[in-house]
C-alpha positions as CSV (number, residue, x, y, z in Angstrom):
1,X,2.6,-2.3,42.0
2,X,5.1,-0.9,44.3
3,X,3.6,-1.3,48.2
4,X,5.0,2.2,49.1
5,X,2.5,4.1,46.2
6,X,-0.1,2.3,47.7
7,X,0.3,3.3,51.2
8,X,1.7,7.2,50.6
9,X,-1.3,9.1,51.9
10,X,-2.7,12.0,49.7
11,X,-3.6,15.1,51.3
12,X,-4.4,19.4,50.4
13,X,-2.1,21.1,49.8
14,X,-1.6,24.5,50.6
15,X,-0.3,25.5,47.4
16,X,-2.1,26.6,44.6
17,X,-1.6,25.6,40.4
18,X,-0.7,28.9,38.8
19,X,-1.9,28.1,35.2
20,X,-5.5,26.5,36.7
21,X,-6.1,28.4,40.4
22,X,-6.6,25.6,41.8
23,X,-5.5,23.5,45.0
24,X,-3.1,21.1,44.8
25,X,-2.4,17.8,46.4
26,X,0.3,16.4,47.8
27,X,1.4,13.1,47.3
28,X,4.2,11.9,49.8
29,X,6.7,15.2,49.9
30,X,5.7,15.6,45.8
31,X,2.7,18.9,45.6
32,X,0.7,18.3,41.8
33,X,-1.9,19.8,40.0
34,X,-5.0,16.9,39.3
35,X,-5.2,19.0,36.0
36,X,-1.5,19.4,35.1
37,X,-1.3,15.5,35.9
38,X,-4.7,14.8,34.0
39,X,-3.0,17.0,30.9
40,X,0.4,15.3,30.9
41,X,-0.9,12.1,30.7
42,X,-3.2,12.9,27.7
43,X,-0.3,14.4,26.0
44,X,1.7,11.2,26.3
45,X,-1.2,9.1,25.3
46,X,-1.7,11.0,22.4
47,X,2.2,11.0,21.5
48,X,2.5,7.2,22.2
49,X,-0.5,7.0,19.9
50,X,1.0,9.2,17.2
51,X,4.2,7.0,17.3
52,X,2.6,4.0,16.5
53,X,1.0,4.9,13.7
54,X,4.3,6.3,12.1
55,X,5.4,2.9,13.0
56,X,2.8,1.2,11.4
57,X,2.5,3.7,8.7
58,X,6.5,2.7,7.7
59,X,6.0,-1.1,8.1
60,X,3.2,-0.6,5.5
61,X,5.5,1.5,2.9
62,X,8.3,-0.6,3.9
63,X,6.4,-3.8,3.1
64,X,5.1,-2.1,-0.3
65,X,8.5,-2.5,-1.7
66,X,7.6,0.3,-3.8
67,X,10.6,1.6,-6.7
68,X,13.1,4.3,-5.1
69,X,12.3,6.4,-8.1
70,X,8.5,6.5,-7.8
71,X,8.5,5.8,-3.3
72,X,7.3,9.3,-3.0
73,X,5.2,9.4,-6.6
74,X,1.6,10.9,-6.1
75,X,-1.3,12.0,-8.2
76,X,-0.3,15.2,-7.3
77,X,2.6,15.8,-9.2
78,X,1.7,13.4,-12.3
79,X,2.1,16.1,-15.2
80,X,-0.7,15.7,-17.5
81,X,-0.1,17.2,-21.1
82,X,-2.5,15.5,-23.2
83,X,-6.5,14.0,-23.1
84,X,-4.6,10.4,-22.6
85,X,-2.6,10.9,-19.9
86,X,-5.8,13.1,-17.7
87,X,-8.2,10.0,-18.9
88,X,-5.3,7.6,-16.7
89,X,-5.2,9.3,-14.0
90,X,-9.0,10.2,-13.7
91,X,-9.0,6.1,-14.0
92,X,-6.4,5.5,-11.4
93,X,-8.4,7.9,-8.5
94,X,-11.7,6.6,-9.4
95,X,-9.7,3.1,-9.1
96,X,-8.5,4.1,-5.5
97,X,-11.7,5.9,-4.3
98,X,-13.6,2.8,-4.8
99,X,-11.4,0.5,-3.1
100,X,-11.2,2.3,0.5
101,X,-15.0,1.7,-0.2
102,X,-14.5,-1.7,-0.6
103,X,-15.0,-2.2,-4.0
104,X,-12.6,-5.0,-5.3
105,X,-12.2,-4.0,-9.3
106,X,-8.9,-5.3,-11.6
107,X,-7.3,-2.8,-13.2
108,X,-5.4,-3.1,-16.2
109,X,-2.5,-0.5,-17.4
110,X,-0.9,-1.1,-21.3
111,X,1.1,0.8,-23.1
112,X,4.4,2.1,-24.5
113,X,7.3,2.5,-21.8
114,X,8.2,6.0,-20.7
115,X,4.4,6.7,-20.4
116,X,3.9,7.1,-16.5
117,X,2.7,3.8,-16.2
118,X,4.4,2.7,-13.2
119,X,3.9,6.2,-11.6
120,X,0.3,5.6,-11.3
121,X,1.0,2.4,-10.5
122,X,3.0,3.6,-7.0
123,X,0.2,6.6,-6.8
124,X,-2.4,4.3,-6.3
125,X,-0.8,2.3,-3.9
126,X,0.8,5.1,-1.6
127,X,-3.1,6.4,-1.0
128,X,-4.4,2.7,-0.2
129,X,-1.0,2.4,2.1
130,X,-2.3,5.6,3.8
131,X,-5.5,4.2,4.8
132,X,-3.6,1.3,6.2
133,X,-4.1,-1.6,3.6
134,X,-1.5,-3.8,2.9
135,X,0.0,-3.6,-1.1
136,X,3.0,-4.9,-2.7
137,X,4.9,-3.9,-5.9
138,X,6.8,-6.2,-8.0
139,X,8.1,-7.2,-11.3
140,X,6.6,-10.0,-13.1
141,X,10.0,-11.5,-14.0
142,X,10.9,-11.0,-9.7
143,X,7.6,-12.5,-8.7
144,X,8.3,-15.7,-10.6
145,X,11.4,-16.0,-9.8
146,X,10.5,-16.1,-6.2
147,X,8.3,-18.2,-6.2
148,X,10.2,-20.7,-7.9
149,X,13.5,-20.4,-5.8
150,X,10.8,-20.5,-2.6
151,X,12.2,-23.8,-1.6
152,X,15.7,-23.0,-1.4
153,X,14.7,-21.2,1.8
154,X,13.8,-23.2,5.2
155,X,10.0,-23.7,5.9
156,X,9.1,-22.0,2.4
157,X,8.0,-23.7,-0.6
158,X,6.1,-23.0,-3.8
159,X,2.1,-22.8,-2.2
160,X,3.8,-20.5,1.0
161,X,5.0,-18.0,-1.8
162,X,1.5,-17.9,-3.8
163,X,-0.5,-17.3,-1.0
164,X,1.9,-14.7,0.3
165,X,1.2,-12.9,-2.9
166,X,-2.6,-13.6,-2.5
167,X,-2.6,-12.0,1.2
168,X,-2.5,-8.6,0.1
169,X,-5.0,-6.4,0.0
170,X,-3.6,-5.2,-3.5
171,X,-1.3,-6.5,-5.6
172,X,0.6,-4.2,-8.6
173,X,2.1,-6.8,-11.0
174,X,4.3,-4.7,-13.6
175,X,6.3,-5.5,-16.9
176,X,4.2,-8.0,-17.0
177,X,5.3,-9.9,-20.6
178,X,8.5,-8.0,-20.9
179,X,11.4,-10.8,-19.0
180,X,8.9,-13.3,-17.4
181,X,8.9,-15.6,-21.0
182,X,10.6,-18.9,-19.0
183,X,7.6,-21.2,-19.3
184,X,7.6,-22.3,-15.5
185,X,7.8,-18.6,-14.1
186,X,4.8,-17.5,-16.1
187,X,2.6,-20.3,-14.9
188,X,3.7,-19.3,-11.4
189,X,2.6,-15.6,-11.7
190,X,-0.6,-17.2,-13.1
191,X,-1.3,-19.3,-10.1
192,X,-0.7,-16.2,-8.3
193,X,-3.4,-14.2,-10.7
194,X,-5.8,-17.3,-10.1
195,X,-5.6,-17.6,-6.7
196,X,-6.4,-13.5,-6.0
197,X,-9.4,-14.1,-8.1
198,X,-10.4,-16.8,-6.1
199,X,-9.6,-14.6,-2.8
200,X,-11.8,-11.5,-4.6
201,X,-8.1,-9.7,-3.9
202,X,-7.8,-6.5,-6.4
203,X,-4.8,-6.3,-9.0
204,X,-3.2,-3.9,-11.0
205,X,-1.3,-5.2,-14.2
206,X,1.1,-3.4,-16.0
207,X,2.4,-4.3,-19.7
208,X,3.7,-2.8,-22.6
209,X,2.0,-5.3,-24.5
210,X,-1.3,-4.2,-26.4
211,X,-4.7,-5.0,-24.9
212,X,-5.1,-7.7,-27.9
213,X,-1.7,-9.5,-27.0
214,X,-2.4,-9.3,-23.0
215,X,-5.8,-10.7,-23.4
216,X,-4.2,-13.8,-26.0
217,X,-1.1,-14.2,-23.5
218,X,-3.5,-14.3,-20.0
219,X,-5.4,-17.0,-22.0
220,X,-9.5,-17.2,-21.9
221,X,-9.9,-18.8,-18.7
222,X,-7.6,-15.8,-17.0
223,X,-8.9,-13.4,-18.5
224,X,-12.4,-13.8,-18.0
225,X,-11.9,-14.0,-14.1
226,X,-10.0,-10.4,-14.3
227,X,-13.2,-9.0,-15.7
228,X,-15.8,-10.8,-13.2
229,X,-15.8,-8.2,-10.3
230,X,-15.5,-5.4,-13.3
231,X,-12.1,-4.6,-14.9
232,X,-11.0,-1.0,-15.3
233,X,-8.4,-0.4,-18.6
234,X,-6.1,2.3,-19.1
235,X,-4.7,2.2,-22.4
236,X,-1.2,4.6,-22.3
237,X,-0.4,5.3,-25.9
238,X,1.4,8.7,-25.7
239,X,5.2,9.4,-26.8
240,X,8.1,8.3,-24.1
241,X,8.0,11.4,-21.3
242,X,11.6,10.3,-21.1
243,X,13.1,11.2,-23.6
244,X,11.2,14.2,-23.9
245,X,8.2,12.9,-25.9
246,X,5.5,15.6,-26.7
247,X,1.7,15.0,-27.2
């Protein structure tokens, strides 16, 4: 600390804060209000505090790699037309609720394409991101494929990339079944499936496949460790919203 602060002597002043009628004291040739001072240093305390958590808040949505069409998707504005589509997203905010409380459920989203699957999916994850969790969104096909190209990067390899995976707090694994049919990639995203079970990590899988095909292509072993610490499935069977599809 600078010796000349130390040693400036603080006296009364004989002037007088407007906004609190009080004395003021003078430090060196500088006359302050103890209250004024107290009050800007609580604002920037407060301010400093309110930038970090924006900071933090974008490192966590950054980190999410959620899709640029759904980044901003909410339950909110989720349009709900049919009994279907209000049963998915009552399961989707029961799904969230109970995992700021720290219960770790699966949850498993099939269904045609164009449905809002991946809506809910980005939903979900922008209220855990809020409540500063770490999530991650990715493609089947994309999580396979890095993993497998892991070792064409310096210090990474094939374990480094699973348990990357495993670290987050939740994981949304979508199109799961629809590009990710090369042998090796699947096993990879299955060791990655294994080894959140064996962390008690949550995930969300997404498929257009029918409950009867996921369950046959997950295999027994699989699927019985998605339903230990209880498995919540929304089945999405409504037309395409895309292209207009009605009830």
């Amino acid at each position: 600390m600078n010796a000349s602060i130390l040693n400036t002597k603080i006296q009364m002043s004989t002037e007088f804060c407007e906004a609190h009628k009080v004395q003021k004291v003078r430090v060196g040739q500088t006359a302050i209000c103890k209250q004024c001072a107290s009050e800007i240093l609580s604002k920037a305390h407060k301010d400093h505090e309110v930038e970090v958590n924006r900071m933090v808040r974008e490192k966590h949505f950054e980190g999410a790699k959620l899709p640029a069409r759904h980044a901003n998707s909410g339950f909110k504005d989720y349009i709900v037309k049919n009994i279907g589509q209000q049963n998915a997203k009552q399961h989707c905010t029961a799904f969230t609720k109970d995992f700021k409380q720290g219960v770790n459920r699966n949850l498993i989203m099939v269904g045609r394409t164009g449905t809002g699957k991946t809506h809910l999916a980005c939903a979900v994850a922008r209220n855990i991101l809020e409540s500063r969790k770490y999530a991650r969104y990715i493609t089947s096909e994309d999580m396979g494929n890095e993993i497998a190209n892991a070792w064409k990067k310096a210090d990474d390899n094939e374990s480094n990339a699973i348990h990357r995976f495993t670290e987050y707090d939740l994981l949304i694994l979508d199109e799961y079944g629809l590009h990710d049919r090369h042998e090796n990639r699947l096993q990879l995203v299955h060791k990655v499936l294994y080894a959140r079970y064996d962390a008690a990590k949550p995930t969300m899988l997404i498929s257009n496949m029918t409950m009867a095909e996921l369950q046959k292509d997950l295999g027994d072993r699989l699927w019985s460790r998605f339903q230990h610490d209880g498995l919540v499935i929304v089945e999405c069977n409504w037309a395409d919203q895309r292209v207009g599809g009605g009830v």
